[in-house]
C-alpha positions as CSV (number, residue, x, y, z in Angstrom):
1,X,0.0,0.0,0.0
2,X,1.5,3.3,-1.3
3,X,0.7,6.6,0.7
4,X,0.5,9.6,-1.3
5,X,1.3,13.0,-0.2
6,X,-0.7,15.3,-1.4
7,X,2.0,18.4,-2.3
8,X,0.0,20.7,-4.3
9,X,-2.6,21.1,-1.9
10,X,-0.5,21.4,1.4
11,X,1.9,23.8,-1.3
12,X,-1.9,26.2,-2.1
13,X,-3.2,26.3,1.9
14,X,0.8,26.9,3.0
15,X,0.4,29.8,0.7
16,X,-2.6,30.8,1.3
17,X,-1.9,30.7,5.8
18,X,-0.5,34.7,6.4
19,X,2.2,34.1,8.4
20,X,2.6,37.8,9.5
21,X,-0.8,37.2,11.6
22,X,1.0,34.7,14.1
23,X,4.6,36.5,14.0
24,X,2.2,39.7,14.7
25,X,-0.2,38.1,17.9
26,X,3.4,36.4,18.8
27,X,4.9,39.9,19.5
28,X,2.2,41.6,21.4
29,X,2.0,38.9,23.6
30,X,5.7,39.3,24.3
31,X,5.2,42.9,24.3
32,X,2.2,42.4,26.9
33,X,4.5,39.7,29.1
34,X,7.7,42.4,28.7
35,X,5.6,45.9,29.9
36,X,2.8,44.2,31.7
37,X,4.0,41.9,34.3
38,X,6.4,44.7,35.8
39,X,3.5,46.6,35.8
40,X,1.6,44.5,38.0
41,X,4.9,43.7,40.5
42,X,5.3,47.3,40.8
43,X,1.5,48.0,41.2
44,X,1.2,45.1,44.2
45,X,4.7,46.7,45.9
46,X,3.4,49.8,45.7
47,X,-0.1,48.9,47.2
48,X,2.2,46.9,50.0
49,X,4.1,49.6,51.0
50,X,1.1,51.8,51.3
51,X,-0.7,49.2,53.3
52,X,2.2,49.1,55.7
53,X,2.7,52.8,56.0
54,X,-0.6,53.2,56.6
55,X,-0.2,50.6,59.4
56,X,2.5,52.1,60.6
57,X,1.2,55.1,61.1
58,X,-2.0,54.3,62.7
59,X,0.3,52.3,65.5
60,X,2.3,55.0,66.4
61,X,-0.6,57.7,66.3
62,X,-2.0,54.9,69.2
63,X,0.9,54.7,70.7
64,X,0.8,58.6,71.2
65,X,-2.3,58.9,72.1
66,X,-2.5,56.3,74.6
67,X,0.5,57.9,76.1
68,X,-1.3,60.9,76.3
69,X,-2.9,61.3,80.3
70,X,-6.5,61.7,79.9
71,X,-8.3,64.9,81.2
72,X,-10.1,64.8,84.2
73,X,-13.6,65.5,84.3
74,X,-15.2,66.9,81.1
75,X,-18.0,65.2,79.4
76,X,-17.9,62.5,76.9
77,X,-15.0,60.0,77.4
C-alpha cells in the first residue's frame, strides 16, 4: 500500500496561511508579558508599602495617644 502525499494542496493552503498574523499576535503577547507583568509587580509593591505605611502610622498615632494622660472631668470619654 502506497501513501501519497498530497504536495499541491498542502503547497496552495501553505500559501494561502498569512504568516505575518502569528509572528504579529506572537509579539504583542511578548510585548504584553515584557511591559505588563512589571506593571503589575510594581503595582502590588506599591499597594504593599502603602498598606504598611498606613499601618504604621495608625500604630504610632496609638501609641501617642494612649500615652497621652487623659483629662479629668469633662464630658464625653
Amino acid at each position: 500500500m502506497a501513501l501519497s502525499v498530497p504536495l499541491e494542496r498542502i503547497t496552495r493552503e501553505a500559501r494561502r496561511v498569512d504568516v505575518r498574523k502569528g509572528v504579529l499576535a506572537l509579539l504583542r503577547l511578548l510585548g504584553t508579558l515584557v511591559l505588563g507583568v512589571p506593571y503589575v509587580i510594581a503595582w502590588c509593591l506599591r499597594t504593599l508599602v502603602l498598606c504598611a505605611t498606613m499601618l504604621w502610622v495608625a500604630a504610632v498615632a496609638g501609641w501617642r495617644d494612649a500615652g497621652r494622660p487623659r483629662a479629668e472631668g469633662g464630658s464625653g470619654s
